[in-house]
N, C-alpha and C positions, 0 to 999 in steps of 0.2 A: 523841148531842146535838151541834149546830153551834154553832161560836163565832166569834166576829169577831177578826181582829185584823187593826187598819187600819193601814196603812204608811203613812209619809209618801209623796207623788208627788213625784217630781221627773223635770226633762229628760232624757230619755234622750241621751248624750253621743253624740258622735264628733271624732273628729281625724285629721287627715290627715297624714303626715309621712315624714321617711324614718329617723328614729333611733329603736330600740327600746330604749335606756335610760332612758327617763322612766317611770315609774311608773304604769301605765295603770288603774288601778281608781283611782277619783274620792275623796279621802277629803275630810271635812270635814260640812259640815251637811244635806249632799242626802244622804247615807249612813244617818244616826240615823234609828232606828224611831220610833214615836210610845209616848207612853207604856207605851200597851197591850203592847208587846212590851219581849222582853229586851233590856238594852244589849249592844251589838257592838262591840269595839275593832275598829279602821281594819287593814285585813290587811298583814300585811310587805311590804314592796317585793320582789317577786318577783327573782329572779337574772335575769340579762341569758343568753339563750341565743344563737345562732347561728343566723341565716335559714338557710330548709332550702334545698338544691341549686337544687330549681327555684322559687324567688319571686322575684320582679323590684321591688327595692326602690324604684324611682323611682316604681313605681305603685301601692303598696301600703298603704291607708288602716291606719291604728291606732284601733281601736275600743277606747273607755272603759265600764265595766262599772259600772251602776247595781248599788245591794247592798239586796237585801231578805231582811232576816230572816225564819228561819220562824218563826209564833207558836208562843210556849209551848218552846222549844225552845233548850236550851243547848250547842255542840258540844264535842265531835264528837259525832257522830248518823250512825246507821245510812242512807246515802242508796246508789239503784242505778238504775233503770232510771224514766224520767221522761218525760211526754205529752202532746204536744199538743191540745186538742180545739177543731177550726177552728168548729166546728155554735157553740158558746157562748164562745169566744173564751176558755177557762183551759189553763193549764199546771196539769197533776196531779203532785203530788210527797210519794209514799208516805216517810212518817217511821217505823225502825223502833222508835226510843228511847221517841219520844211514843204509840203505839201508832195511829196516825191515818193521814191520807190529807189534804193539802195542797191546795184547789183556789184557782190563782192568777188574779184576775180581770185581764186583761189592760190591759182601760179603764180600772179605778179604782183599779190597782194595790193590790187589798186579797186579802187571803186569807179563806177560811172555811175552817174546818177538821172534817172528818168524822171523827170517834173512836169506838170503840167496836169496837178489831180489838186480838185477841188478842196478847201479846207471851212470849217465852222469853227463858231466858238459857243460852248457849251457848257453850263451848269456840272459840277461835278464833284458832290460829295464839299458841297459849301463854295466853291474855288470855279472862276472861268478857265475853260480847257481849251484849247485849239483841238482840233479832232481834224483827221486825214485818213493817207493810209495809213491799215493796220492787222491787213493779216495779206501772207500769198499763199499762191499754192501752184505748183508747177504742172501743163500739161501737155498736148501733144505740138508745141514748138512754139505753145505761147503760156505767159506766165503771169496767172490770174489773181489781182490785186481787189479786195476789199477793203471799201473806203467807209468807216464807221461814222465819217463825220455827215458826209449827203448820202448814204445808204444805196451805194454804187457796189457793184462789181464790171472790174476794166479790164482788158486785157493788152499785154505788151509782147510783142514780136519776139522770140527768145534772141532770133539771131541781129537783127537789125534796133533793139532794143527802142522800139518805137509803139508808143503810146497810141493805142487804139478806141475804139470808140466806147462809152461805158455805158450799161444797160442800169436802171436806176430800179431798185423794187420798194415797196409799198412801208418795208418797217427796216429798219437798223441791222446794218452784219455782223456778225461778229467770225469764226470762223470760215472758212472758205478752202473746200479741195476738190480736185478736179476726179473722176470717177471713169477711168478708162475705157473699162467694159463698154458702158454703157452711154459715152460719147457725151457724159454731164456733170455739170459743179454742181456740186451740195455747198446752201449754204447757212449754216447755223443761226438762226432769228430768233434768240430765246427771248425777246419782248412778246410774238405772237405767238410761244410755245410750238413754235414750229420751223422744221427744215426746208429749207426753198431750195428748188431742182430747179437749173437752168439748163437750155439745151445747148450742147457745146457742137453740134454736129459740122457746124462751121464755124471752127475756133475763134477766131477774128470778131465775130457777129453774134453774139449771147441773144436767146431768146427765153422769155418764161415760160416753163415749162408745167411746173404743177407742188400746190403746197402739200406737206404730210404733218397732219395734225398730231401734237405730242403729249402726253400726258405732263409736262413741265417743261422748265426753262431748259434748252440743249445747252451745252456747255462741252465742248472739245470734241472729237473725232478721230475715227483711224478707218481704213477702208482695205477689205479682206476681197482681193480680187479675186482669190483664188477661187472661193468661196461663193463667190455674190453677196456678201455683207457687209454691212454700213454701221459703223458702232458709232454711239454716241451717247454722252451722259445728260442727266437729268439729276441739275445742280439743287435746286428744290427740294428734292424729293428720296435724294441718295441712291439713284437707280442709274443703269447701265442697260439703253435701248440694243437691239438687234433688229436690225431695218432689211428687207429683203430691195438688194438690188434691181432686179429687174421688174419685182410686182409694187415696189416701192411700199408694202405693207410689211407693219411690225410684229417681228417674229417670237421675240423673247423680251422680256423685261427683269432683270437681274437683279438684285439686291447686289449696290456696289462696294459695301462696307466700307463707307469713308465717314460716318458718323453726320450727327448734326450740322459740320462747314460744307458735307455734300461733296461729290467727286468736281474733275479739273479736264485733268486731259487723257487720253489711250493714244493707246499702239496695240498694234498683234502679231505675232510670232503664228503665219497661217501655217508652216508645216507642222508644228507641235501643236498649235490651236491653242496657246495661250494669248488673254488679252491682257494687257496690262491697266489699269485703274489708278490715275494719280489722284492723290486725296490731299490735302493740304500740307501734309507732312508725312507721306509715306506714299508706298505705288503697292494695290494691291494686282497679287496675278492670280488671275481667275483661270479656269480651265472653260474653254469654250466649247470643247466635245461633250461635258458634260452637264447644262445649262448653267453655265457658271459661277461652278462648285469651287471655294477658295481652296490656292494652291500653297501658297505663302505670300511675303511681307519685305518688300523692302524700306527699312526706316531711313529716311534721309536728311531730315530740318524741318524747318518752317517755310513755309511760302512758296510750295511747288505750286507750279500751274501746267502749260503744255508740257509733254516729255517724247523722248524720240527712242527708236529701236533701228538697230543696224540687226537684220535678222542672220546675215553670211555669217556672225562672230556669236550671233547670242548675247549683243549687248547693248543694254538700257541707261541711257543718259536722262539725268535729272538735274537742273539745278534748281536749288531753294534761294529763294528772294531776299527770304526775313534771318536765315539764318549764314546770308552767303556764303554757301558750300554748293559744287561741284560734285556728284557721286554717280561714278560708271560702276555698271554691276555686269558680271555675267549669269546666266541664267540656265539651269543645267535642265536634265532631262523632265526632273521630277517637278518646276514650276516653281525650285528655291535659288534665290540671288545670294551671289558672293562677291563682296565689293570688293575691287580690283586698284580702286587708283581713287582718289579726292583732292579737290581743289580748292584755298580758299577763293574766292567772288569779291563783289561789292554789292552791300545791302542793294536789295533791286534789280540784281541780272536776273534772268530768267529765259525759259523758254527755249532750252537749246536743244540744238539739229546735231546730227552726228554725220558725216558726209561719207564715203566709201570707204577709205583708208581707217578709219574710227578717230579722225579728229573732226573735237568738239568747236561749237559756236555759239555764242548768247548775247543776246542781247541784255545790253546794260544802260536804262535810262537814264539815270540821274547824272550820270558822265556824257550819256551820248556816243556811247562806241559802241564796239564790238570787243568783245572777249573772245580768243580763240586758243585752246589747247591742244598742244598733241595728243595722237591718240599713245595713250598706256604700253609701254612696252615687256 
């Protein structure tokens, strides 16, 4: 069953400036939900970090971060992997606590909420978890939800937002994208060191298709259609796989330079052939035309995981968790980032999507919202 819950609208903020101790998340009356949702206190004044090596603060915009709650939703709450869909203009944002799947409408800033996915409770680093959804991934009119908690992948009707039937596989998801080409989700099982290919050739009706055994735990994704390329890291082992899409065999194995914590998430920039490498506190960009030979460095905080690329603009969205900060970069010919715009966060957003226009999205658990900023002007 779908339900409404309408958020108040308000201005999507920006400021431009050179000092990053003011407070950059908006609080006051643009922040309250509307009845229909739970009240939200105003989130702490994040700690003042230190601009990274390479940002150039004279010209460096400070973006302020509109706050929308999720309905029905108290945090902290299970948040991980979160989606753009350009075709109907929503941010999907798989909630594991509420058992649901978040679809955010961008124009009328309201949510529907698609329920009716399975939920566990689960041992976690000493602590019982609830576990649900927790990654999507957008594909051809339907919008593909992994469920980390019963080790589901579901699919929902983009237009009629209705909850289809779930195909269960054998180990735990964690990742999940849909693979155009080739009419298939990839979906990251770093418990079996391996990627699991489902057949998507009838959206609606997932069928198993064939495992590809990895040398390590997978850990995040990006997919070069252009190309026929499947990237994906190996959090173990500090490497950066090359998957060939249609012979589903591994083509290259990269040295990912993220050190001992091991890489997080990619993107790739197919017309220039760079990929990008998040590492726990920076995004390396490798050159993929030439077996991915580093290009440069962008330092960003603490606590990156996923990260997103808008390739029409050359722009790389990161946020850090541990250090909440926001850092859009553009990324020029030669494969160097020039940070453009930062925002302070709340310890623990992460994971954000950059939509067409280059405004940004993150999820923020311990709140249970959504962070959205304009994109940099």
């Amino acid at each position: 069953m779908n339900t409404k819950a309408v958020v108040a609208t308000s201005v999507l903020f920006l400021a431009c400036g050179k000092s990053s101790r003011a407070p950059l998340i908006q609080p006051g009356a643009d922040t309250q939900p509307s009845a229909a949702a739970p009240a939200v206190a105003s989130p702490p004044t994040p700690s003042v970090v230190a601009p990274p090596s390479n940002s150039a603060p004279a010209s460096v915009a400070e973006l302020v971060a509109k706050i929308v709650p999720l309905p029905g939703a108290t945090g902290p709450v299970s948040l991980d992997y979160v989606a753009y869909d350009r075709h109907s203009a929503r941010v999907w944002v798989p909630v594991g606590d509420t058992g649901s799947a978040d679809a955010f409408d961008i124009a009328s800033s309201t949510f529907t909420r698609v329920e009716g996915f399975k939920t566990t409770e689960r041992e976690h680093r000493g602590k019982m978890r609830k576990m649900g959804p927790s990654a999507a991934s957008v594909g051809d009119g339907v919008v593909y939800i992994g469920n980390r908690g019963t080790s589901e992948v579901c699919p929902i009707d983009a237009k009629t937002l209705k909850l289809g039937k779930c195909l269960k596989l054998p180990t735990p998801t964690d990742g999940v994208v849909y693979v155009a080409s080739a009419k298939e989700v990839w979906v990251t099982t770093p418990r079996d060191q391996s990627l699991t290919v489902l057949d998507a050739s009838m959206p609606a009706a997932l069928k198993p298709k064939l495992v590809i055994k990895t040398p390590g735990e997978t850990e995040g994704y990006s997919v070069d259609e252009a190309r026929g390329l499947f990237y994906t890291n190996l959090e173990d082992k500090n490497r950066t796989l090359v998957v060939d899409i249609k012979t589903h065999a591994v083509k290259a194995n990269w040295a990912a330079g993220c050190g001992d914590d091991g890489p997080r998430g990619l993107a790739v920039d197919s017309g220039r052939q760079f990929v990008f490498v998040a590492c726990t506190s920076s995004v390396q960009i490798l050159d993929a035309g030439h077996e991915g030979a580093p290009l440069g460095k962008l330092e960003t905080g603490a606590g990156v995981d996923n990260i997103d690329y808008l390739e029409s603009t050359h722009t790389l969205v990161v946020a850090a968790a541990r250090a909440a900060r926001l850092t859009v970069a553009r990324i020029d010919d030669n494969g160097q980032p020039s940070i453009v715009a930062t925002g302070s966060t709340v310890e623990g957003a992460r994971n954000a999507v950059v939509d067409a226009n280059g405004n940004v999205y993150l999820a923020e658990p311990m709140g249970a919202r959504l962070l959205v900023f304009a994109a940099p002007r």
